[in-house]
C-alpha positions in Angstrom: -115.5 -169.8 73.7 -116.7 -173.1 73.1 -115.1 -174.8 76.4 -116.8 -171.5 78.6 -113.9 -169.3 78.7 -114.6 -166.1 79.2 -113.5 -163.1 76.0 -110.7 -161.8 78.2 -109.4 -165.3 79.2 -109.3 -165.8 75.3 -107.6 -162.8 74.4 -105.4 -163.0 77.1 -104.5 -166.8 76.3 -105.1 -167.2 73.1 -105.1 -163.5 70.9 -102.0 -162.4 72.9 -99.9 -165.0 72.3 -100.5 -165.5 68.5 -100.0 -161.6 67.9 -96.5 -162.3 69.8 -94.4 -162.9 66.5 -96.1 -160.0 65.0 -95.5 -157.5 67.6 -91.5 -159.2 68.2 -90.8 -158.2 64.5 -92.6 -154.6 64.9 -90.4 -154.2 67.9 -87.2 -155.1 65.5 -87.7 -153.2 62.6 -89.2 -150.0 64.4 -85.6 -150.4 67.3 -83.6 -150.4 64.1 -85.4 -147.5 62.4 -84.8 -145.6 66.0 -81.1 -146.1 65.7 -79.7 -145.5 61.9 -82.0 -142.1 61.1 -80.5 -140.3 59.3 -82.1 -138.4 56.3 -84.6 -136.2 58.1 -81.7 -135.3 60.7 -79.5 -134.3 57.9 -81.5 -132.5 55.6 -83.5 -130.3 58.5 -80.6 -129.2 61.1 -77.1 -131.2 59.9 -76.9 -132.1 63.8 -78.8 -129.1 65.0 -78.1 -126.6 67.1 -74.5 -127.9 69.4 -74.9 -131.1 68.3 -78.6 -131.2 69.9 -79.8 -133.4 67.3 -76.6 -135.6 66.3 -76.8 -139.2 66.2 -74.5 -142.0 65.6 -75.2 -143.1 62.3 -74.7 -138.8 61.5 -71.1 -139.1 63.1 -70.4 -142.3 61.0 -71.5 -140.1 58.3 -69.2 -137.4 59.2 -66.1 -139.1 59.5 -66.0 -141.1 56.4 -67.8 -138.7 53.6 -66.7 -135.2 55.6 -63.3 -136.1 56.8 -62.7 -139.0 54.6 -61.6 -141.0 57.3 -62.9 -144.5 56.0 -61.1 -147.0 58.5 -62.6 -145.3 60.9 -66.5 -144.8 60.0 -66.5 -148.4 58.9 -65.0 -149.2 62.6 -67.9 -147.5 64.3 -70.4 -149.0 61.6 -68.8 -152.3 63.2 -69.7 -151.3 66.4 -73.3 -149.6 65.3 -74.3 -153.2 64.4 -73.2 -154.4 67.6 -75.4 -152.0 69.5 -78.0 -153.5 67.2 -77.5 -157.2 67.3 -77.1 -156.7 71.1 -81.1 -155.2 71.0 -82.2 -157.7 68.9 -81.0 -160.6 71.2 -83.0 -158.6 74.3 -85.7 -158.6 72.3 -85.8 -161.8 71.4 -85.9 -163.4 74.8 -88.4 -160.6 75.6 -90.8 -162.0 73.8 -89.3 -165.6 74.1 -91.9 -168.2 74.9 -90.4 -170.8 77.3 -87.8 -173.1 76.2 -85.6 -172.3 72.6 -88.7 -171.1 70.9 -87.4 -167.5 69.9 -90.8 -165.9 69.1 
């Protein structure tokens, strides 16, 4: 304000880009709430209705607790937090700021 800048040039240059970190790890945590739900799924409709409602994390459920097959679940837990690190790393340089700054 002080050098004559106008309040959407300072939001846009200034507010924006210090609310980046804040919004990268709201973008993290809410991406890795998205993929492992789990407890409202189960306890309302076990899957729902043909599997309307299934999720990953409820098939990694079913296979090592329902089926006891443990070798198994803990392979596509493996692969879960693939999916995950993979979607972390695009977020990342989604909200990457030039160069190897990672926020």
């Amino acid at each position: 304000m002080i050098d004559g800048a106008s309040r959407s040039r300072v939001f846009w240059h200034v507010t924006i880009p210090l609310l980046r970190p804040y919004v990268l790890l709201a973008s993290l945590l809410s991406t890795m709430a998205a993929v492992k739900v789990f407890e409202e799924i189960y306890v309302m409709t076990r899957g729902g209705p043909f599997f309307s409602t299934y999720t990953m994390f409820m098939y990694i459920f079913d296979k090592a607790f329902e089926e006891l097959n443990m070798g198994y679940a803990a392979a596509l837990a493996l692969v879960l937090a693939a999916i995950l690190l993979v979607l972390s790393v695009i977020n990342f340089r989604m909200f990457r700021r030039g160069g190897l700054e990672w926020y």
